[in-house]
PDB file of N, CA, C and O in Angstrom:
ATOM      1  N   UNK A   1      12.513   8.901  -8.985  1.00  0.00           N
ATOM      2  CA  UNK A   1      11.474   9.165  -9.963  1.00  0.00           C
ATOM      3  C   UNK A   1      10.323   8.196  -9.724  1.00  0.00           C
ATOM      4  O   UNK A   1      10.585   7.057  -9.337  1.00  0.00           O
ATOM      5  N   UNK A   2       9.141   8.556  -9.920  1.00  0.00           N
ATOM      6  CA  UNK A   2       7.773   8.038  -9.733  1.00  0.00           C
ATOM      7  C   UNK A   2       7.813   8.012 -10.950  1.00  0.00           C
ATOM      8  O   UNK A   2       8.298   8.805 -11.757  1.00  0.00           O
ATOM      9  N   UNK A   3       6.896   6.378 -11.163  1.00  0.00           N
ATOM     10  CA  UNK A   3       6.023   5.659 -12.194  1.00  0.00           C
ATOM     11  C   UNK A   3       4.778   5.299 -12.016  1.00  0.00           C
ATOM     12  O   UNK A   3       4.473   4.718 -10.974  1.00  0.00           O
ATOM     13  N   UNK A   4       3.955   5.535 -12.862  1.00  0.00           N
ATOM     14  CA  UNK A   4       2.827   5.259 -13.019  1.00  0.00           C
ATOM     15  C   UNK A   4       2.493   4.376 -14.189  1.00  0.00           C
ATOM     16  O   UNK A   4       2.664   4.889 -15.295  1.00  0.00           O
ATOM     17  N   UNK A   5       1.987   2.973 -14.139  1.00  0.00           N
ATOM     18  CA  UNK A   5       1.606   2.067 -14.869  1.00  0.00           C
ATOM     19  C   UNK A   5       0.479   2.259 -15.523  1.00  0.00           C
ATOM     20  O   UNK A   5      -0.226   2.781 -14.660  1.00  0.00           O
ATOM     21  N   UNK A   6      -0.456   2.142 -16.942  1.00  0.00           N
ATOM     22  CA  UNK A   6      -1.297   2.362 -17.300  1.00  0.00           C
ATOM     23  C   UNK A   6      -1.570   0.914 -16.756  1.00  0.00           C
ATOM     24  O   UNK A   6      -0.670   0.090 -16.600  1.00  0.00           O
ATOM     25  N   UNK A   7      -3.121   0.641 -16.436  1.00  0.00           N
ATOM     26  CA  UNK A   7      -3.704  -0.801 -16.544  1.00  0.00           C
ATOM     27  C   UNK A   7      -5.210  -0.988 -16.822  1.00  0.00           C
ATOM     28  O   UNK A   7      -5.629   0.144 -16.579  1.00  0.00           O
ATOM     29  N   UNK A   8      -6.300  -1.743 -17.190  1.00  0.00           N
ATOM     30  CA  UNK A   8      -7.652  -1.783 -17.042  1.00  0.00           C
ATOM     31  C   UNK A   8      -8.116  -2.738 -16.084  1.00  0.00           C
ATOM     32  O   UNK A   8      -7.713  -3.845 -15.726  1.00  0.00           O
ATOM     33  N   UNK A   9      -8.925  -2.119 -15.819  1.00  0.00           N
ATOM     34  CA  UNK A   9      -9.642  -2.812 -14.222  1.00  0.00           C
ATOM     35  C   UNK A   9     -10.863  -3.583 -15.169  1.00  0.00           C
ATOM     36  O   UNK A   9     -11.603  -3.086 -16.018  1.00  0.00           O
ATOM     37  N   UNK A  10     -10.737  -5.417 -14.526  1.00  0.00           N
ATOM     38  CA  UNK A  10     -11.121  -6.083 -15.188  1.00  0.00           C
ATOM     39  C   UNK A  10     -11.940  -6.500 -13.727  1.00  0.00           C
ATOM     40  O   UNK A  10     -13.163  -6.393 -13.813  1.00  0.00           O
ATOM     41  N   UNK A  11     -11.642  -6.755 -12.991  1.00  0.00           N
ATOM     42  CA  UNK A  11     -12.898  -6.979 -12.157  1.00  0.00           C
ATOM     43  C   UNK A  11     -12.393  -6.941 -10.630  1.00  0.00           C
ATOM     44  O   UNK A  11     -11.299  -7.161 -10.112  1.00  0.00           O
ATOM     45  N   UNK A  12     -13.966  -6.477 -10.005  1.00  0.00           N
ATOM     46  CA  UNK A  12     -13.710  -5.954  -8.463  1.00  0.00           C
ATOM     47  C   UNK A  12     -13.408  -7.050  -7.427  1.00  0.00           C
ATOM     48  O   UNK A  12     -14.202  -7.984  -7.323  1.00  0.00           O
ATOM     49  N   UNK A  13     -12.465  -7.000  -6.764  1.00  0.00           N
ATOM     50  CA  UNK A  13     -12.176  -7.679  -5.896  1.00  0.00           C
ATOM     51  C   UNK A  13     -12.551  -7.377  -4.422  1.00  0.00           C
ATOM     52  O   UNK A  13     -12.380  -8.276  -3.599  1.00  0.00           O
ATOM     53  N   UNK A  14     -13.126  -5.995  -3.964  1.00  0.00           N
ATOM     54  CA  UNK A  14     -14.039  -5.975  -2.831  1.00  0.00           C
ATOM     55  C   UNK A  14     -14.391  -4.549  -3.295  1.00  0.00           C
ATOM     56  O   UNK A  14     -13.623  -3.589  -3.219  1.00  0.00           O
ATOM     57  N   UNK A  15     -15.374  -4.530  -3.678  1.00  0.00           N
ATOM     58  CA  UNK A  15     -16.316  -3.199  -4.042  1.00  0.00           C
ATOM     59  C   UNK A  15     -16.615  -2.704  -2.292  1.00  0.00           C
ATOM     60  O   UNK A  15     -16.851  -1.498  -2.228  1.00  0.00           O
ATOM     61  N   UNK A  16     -16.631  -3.119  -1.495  1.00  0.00           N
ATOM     62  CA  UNK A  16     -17.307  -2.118  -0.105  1.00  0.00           C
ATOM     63  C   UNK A  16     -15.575  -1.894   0.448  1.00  0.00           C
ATOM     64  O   UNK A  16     -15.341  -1.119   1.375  1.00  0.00           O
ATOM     65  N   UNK A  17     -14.535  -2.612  -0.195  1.00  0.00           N
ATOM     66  CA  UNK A  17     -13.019  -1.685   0.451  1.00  0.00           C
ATOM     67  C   UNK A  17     -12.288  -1.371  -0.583  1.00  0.00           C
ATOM     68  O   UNK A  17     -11.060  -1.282  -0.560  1.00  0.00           O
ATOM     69  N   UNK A  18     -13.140  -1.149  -1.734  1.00  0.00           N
ATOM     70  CA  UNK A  18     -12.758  -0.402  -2.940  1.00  0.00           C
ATOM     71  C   UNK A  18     -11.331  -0.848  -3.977  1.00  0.00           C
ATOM     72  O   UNK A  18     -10.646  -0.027  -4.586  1.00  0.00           O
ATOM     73  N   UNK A  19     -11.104  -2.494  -3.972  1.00  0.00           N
ATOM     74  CA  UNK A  19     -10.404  -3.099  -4.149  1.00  0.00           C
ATOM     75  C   UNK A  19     -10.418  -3.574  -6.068  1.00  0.00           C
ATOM     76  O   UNK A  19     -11.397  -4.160  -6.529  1.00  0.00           O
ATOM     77  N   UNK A  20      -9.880  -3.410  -6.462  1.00  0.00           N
ATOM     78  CA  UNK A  20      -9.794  -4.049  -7.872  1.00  0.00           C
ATOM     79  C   UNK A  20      -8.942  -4.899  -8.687  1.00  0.00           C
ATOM     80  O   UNK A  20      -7.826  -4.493  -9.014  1.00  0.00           O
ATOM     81  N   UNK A  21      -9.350  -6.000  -9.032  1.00  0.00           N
ATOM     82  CA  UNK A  21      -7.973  -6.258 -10.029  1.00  0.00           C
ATOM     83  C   UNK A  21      -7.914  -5.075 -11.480  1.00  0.00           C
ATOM     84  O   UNK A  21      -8.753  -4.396 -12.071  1.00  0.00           O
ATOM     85  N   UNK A  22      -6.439  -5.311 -11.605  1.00  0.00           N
ATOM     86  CA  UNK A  22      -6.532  -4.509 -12.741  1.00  0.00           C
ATOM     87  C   UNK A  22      -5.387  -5.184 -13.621  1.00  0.00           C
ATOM     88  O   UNK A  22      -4.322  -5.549 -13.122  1.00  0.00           O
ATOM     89  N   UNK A  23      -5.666  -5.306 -14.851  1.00  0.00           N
ATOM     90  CA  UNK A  23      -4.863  -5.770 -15.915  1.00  0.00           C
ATOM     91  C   UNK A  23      -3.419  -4.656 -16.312  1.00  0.00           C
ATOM     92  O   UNK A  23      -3.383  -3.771 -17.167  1.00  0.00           O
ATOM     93  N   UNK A  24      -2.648  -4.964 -15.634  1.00  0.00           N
ATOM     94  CA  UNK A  24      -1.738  -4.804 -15.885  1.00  0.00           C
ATOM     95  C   UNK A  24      -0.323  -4.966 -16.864  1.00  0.00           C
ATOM     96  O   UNK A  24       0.781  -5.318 -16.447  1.00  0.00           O
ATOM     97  N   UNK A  25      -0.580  -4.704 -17.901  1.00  0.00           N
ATOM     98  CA  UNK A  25       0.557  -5.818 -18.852  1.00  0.00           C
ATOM     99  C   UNK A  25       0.690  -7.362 -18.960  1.00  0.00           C
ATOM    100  O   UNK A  25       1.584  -8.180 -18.741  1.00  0.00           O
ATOM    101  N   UNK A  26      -0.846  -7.404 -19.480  1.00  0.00           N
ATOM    102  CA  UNK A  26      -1.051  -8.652 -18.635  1.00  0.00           C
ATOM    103  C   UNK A  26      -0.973  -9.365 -17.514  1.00  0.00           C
ATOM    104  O   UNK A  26      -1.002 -10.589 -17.643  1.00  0.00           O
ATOM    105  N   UNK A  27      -0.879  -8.897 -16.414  1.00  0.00           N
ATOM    106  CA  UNK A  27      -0.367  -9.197 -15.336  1.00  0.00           C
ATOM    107  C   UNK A  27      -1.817  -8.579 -14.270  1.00  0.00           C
ATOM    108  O   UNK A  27      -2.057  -7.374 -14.338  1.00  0.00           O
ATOM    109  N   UNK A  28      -2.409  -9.173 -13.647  1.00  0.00           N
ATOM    110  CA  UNK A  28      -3.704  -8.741 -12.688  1.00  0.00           C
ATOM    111  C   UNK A  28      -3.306  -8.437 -11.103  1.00  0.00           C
ATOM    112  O   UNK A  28      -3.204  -9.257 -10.191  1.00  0.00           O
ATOM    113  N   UNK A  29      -3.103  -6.911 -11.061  1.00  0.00           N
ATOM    114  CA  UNK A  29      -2.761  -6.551  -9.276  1.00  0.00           C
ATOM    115  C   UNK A  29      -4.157  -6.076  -9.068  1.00  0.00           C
ATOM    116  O   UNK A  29      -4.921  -5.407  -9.763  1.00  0.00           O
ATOM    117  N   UNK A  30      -4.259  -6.672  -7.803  1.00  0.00           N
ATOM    118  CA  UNK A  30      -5.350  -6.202  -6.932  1.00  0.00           C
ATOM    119  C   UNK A  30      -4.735  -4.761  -6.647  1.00  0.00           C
ATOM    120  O   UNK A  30      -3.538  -4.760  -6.360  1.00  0.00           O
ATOM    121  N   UNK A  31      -5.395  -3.526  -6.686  1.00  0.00           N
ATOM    122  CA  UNK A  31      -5.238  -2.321  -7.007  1.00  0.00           C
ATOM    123  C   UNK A  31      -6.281  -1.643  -5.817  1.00  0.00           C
ATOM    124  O   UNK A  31      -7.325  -2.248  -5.572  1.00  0.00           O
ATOM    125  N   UNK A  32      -5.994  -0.487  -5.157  1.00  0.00           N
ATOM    126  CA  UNK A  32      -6.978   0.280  -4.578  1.00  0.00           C
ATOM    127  C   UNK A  32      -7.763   1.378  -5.450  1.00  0.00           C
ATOM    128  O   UNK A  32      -6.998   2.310  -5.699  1.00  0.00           O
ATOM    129  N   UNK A  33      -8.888   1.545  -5.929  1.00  0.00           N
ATOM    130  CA  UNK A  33      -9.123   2.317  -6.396  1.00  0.00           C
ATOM    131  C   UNK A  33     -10.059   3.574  -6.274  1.00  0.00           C
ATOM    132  O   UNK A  33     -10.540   4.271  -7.168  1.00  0.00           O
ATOM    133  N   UNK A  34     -10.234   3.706  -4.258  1.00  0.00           N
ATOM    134  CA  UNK A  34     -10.931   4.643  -3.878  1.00  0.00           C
ATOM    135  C   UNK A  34     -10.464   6.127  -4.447  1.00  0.00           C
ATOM    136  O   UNK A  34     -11.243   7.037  -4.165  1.00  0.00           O
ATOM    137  N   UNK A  35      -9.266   6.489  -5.228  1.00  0.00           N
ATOM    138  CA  UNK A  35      -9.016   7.852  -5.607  1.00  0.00           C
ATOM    139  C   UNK A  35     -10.084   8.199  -6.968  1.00  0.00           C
ATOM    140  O   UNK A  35     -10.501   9.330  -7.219  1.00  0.00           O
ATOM    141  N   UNK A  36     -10.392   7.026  -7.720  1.00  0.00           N
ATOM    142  CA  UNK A  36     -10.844   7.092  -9.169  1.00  0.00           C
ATOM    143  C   UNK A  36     -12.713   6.492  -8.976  1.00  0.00           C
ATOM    144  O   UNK A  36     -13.635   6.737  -9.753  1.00  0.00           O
ATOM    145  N   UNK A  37     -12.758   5.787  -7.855  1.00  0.00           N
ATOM    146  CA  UNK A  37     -14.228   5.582  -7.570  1.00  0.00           C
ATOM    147  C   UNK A  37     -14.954   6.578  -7.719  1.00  0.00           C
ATOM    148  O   UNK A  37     -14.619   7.608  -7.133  1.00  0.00           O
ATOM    149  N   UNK A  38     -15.947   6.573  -8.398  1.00  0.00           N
ATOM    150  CA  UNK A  38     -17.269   7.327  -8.106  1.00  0.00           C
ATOM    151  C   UNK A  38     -18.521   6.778  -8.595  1.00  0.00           C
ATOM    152  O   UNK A  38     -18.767   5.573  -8.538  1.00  0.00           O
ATOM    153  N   UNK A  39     -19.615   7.971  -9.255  1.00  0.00           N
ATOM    154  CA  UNK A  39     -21.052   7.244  -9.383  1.00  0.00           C
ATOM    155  C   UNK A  39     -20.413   6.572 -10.783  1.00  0.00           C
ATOM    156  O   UNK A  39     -21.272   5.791 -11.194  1.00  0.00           O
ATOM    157  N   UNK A  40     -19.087   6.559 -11.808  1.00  0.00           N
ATOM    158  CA  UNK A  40     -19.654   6.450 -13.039  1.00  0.00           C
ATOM    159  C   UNK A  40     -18.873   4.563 -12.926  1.00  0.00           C
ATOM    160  O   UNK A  40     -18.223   4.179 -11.954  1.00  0.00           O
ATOM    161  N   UNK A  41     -19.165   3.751 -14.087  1.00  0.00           N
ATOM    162  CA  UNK A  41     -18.693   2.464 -13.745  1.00  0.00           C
ATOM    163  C   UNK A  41     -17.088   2.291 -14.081  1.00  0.00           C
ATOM    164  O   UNK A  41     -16.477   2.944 -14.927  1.00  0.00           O
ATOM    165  N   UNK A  42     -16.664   1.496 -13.420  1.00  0.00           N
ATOM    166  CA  UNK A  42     -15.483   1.785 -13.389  1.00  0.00           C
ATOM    167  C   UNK A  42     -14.997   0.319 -14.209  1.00  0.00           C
ATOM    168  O   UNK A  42     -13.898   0.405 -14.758  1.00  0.00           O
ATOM    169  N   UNK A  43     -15.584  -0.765 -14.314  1.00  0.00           N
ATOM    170  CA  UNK A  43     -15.345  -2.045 -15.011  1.00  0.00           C
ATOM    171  C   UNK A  43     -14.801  -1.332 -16.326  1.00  0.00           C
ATOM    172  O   UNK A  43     -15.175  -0.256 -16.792  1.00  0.00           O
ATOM    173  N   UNK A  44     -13.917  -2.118 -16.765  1.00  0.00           N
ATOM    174  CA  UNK A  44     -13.161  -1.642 -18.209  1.00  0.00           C
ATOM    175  C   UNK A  44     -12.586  -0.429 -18.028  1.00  0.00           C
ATOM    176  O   UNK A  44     -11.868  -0.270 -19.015  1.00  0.00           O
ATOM    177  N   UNK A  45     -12.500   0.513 -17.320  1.00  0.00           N
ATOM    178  CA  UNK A  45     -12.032   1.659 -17.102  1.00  0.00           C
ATOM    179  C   UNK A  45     -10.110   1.627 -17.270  1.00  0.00           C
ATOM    180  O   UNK A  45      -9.449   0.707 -16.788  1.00  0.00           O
ATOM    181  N   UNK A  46      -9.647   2.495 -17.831  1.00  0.00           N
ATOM    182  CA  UNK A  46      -8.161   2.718 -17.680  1.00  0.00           C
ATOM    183  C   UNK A  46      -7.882   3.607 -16.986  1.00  0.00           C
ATOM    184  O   UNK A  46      -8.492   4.676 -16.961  1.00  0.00           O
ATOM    185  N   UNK A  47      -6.825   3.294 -16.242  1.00  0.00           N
ATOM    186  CA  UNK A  47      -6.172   3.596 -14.682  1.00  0.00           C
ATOM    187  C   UNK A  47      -4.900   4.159 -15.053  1.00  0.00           C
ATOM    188  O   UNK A  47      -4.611   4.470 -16.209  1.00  0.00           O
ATOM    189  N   UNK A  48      -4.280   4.262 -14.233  1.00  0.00           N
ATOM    190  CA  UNK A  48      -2.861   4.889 -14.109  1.00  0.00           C
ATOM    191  C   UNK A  48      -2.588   4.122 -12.667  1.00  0.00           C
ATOM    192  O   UNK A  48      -3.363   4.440 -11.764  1.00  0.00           O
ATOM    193  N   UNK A  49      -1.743   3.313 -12.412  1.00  0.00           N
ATOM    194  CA  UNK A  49      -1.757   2.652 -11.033  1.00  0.00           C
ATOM    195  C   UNK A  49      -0.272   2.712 -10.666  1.00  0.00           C
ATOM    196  O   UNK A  49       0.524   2.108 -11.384  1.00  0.00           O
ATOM    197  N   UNK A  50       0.149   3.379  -9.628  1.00  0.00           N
ATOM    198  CA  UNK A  50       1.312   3.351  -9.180  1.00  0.00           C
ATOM    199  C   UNK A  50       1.425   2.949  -7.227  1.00  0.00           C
ATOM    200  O   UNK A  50       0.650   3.470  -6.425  1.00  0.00           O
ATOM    201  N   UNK A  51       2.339   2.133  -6.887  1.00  0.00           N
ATOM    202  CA  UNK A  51       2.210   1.185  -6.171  1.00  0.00           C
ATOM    203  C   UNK A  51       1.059   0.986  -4.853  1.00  0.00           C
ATOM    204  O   UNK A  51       0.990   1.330  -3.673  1.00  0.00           O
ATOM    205  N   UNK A  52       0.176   0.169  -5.893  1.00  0.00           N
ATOM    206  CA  UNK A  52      -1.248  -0.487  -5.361  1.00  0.00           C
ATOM    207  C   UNK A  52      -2.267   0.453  -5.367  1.00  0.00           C
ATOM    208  O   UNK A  52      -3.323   0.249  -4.768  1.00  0.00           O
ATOM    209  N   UNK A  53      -1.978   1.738  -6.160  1.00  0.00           N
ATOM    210  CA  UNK A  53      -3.315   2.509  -5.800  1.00  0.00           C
ATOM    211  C   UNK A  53      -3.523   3.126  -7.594  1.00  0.00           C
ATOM    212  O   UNK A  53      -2.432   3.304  -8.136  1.00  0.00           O
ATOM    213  N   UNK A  54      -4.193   3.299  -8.081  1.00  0.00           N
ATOM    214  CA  UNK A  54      -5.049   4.101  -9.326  1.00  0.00           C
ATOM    215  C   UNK A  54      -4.988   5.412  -8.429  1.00  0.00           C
ATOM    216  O   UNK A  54      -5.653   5.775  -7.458  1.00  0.00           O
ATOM    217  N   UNK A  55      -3.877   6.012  -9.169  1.00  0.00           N
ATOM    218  CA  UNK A  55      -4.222   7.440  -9.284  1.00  0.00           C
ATOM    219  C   UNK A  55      -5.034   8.257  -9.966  1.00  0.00           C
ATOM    220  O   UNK A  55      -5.655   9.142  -9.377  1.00  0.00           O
ATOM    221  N   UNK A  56      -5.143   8.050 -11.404  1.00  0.00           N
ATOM    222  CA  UNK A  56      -6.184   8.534 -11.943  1.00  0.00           C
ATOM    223  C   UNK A  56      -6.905   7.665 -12.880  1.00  0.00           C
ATOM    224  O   UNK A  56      -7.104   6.455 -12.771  1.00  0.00           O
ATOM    225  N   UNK A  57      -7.327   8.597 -13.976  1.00  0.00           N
ATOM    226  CA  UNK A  57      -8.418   7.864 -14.641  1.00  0.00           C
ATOM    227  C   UNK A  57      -7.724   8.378 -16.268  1.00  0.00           C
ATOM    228  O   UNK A  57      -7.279   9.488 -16.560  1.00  0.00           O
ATOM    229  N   UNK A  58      -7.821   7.214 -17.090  1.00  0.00           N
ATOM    230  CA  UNK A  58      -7.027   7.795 -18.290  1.00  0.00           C
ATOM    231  C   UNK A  58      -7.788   7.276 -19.520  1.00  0.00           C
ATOM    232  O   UNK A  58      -8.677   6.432 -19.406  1.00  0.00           O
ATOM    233  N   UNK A  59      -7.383   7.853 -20.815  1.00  0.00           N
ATOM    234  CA  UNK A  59      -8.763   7.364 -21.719  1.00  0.00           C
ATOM    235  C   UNK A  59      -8.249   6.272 -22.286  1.00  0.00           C
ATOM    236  O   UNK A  59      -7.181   5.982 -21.748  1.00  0.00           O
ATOM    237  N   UNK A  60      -8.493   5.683 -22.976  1.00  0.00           N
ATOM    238  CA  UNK A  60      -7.757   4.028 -23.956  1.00  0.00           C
ATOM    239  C   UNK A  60      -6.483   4.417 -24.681  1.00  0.00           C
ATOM    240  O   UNK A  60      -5.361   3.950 -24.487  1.00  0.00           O
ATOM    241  N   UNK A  61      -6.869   5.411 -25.607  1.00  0.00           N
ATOM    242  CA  UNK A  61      -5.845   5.792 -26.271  1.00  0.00           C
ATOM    243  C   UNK A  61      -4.564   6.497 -25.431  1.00  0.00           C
ATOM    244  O   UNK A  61      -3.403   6.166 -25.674  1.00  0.00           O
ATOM    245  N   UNK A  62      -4.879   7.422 -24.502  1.00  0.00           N
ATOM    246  CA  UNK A  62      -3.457   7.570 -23.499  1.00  0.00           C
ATOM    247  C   UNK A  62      -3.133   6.738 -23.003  1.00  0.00           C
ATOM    248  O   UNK A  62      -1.903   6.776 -22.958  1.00  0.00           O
ATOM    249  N   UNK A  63      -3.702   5.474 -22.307  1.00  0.00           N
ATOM    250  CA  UNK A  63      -3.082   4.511 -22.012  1.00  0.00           C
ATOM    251  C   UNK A  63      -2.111   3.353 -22.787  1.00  0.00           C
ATOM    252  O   UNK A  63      -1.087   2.851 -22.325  1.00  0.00           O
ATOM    253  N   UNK A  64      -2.749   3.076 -24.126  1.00  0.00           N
ATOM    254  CA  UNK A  64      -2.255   2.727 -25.182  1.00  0.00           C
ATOM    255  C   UNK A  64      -0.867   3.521 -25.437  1.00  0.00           C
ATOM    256  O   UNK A  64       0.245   2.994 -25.480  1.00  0.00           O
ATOM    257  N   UNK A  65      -1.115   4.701 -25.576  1.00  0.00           N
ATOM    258  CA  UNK A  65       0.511   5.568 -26.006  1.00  0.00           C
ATOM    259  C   UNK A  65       1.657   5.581 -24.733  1.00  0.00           C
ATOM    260  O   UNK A  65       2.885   5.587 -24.810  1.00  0.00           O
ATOM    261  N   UNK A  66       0.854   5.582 -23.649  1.00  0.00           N
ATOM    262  CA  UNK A  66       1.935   5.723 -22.237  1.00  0.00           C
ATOM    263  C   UNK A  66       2.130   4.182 -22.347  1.00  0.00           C
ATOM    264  O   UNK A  66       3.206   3.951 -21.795  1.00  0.00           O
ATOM    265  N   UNK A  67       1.646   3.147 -22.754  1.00  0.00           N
ATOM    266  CA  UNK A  67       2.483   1.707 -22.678  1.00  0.00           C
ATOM    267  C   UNK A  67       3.259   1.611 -23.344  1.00  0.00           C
ATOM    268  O   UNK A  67       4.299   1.065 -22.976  1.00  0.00           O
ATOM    269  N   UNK A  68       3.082   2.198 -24.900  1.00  0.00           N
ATOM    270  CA  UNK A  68       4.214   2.075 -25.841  1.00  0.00           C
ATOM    271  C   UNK A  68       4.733   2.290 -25.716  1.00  0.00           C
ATOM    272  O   UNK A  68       5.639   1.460 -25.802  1.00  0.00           O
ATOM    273  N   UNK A  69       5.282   4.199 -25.160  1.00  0.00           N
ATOM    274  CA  UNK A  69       6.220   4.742 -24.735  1.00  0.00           C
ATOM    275  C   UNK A  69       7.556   4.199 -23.920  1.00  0.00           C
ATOM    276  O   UNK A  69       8.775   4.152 -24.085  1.00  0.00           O
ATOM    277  N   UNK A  70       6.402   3.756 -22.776  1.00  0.00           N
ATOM    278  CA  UNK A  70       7.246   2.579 -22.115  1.00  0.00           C
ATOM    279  C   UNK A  70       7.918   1.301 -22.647  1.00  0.00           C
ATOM    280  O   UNK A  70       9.083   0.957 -22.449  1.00  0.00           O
ATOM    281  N   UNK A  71       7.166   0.790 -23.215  1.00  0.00           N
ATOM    282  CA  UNK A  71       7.705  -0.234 -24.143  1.00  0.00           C
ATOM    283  C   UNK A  71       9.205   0.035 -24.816  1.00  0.00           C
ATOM    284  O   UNK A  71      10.227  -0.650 -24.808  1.00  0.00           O
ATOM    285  N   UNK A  72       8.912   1.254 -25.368  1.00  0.00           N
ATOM    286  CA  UNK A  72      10.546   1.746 -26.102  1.00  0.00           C
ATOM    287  C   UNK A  72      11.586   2.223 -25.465  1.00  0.00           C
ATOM    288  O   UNK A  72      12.684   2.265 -26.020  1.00  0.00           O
ATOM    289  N   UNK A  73      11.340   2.783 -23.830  1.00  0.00           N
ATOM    290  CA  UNK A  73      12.395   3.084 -23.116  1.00  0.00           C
ATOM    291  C   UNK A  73      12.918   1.744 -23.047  1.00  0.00           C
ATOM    292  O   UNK A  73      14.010   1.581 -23.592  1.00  0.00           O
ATOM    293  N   UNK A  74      12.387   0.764 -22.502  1.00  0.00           N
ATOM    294  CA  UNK A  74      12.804  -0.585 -21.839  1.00  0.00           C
ATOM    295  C   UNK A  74      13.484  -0.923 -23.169  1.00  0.00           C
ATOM    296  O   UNK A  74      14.624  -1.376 -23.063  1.00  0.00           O
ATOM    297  N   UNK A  75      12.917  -0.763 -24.567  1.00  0.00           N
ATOM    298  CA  UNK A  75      13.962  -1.382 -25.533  1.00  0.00           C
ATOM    299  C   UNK A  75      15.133  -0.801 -25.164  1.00  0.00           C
ATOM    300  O   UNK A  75      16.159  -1.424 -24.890  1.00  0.00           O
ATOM    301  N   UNK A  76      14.926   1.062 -25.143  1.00  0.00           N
ATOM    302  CA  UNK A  76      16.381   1.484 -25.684  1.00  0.00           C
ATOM    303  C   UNK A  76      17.316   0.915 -24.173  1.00  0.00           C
ATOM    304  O   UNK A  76      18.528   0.710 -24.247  1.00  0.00           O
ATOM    305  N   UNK A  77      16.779   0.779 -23.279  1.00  0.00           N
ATOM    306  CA  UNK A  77      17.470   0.218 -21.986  1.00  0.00           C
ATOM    307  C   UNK A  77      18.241  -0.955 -21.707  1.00  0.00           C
ATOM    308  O   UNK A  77      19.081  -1.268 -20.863  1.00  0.00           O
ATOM    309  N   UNK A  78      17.509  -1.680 -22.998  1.00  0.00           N
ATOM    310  CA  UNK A  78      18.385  -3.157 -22.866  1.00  0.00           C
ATOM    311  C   UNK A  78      19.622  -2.607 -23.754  1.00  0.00           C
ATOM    312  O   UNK A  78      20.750  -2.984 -23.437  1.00  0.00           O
ATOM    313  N   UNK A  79      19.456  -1.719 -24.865  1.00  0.00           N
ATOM    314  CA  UNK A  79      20.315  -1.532 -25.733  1.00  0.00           C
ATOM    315  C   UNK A  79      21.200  -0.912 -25.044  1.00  0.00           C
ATOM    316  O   UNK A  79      22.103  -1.732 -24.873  1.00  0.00           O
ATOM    317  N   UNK A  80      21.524   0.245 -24.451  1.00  0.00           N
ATOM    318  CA  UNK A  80      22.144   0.843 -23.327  1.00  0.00           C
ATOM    319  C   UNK A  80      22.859   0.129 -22.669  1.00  0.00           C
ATOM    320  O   UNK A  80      24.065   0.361 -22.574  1.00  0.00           O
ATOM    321  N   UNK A  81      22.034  -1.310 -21.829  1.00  0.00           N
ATOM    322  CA  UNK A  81      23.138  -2.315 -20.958  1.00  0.00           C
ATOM    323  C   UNK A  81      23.895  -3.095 -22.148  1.00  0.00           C
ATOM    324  O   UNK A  81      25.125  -3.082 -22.186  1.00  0.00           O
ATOM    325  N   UNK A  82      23.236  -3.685 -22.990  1.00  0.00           N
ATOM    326  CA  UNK A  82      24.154  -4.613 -24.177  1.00  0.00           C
ATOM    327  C   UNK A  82      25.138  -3.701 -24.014  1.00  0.00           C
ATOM    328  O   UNK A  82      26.029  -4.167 -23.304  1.00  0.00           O
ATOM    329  N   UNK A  83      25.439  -2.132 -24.524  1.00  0.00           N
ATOM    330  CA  UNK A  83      26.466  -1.682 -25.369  1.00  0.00           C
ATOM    331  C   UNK A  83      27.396  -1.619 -23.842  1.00  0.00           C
ATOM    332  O   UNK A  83      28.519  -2.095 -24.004  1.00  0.00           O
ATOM    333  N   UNK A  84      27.142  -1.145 -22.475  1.00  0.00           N
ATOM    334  CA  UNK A  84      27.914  -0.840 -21.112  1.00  0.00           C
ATOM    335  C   UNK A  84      28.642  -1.873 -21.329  1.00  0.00           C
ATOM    336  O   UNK A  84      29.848  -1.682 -21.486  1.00  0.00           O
ATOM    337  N   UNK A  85      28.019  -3.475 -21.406  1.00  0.00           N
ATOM    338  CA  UNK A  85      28.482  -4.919 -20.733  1.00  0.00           C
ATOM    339  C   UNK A  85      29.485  -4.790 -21.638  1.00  0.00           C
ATOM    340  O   UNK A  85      30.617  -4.875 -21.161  1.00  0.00           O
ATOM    341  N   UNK A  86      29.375  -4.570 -23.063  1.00  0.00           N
ATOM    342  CA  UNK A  86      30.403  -5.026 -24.111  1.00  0.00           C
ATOM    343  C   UNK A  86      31.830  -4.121 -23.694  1.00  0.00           C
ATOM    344  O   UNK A  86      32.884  -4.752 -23.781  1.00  0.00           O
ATOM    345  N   UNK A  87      31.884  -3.137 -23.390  1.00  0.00           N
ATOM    346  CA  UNK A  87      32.723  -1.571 -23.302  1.00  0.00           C
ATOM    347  C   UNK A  87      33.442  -2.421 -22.754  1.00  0.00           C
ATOM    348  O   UNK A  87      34.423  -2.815 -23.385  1.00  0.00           O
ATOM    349  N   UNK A  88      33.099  -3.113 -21.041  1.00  0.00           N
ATOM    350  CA  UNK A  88      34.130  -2.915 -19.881  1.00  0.00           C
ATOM    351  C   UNK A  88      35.022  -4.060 -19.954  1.00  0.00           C
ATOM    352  O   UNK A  88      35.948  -4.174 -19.151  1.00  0.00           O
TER     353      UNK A  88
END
């Protein structure tokens, strides 16, 4: 299964090889973002970044809901291993 990370691109790290950091869960990956480049600005922009490249372009609020989302799998996931570890 493919994941795609929501993140915001906080600043360019080589605009002529189309390079960006992007805020990632707090976390800043230099990101490729020639798929989502164009004429409009891309600073502050929300991404969808799955490994090293921005696939697309997403609005605040989908990005906001696809983190949460995520957020609650990873809860119910720890809950899932707690209950395995205890079983065996």
């Amino acid at each position: 299964m493919c994941l795609g990370i929501p993140g915001q691109v906080v600043e360019w790290a080589s605009e002529e090889q189309q390079l960006a950091w992007v805020d990632v869960c707090g976390v800043r990956r230099e990101v490729n973002v020639a798929l989502v480049a164009g004429d409009e600005a891309l600073l502050g922009c929300w991404v969808l970044v799955h490994v090293g490249f921005a696939m697309s372009r997403l609005d605040e609020q989908e990005a906001r809901d696809t983190l949460d989302a995520l957020r609650q799998m990873e809860e119910v996931e720890q809950d899932v291993s707690a209950f395995l570890s205890q079983s065996a």
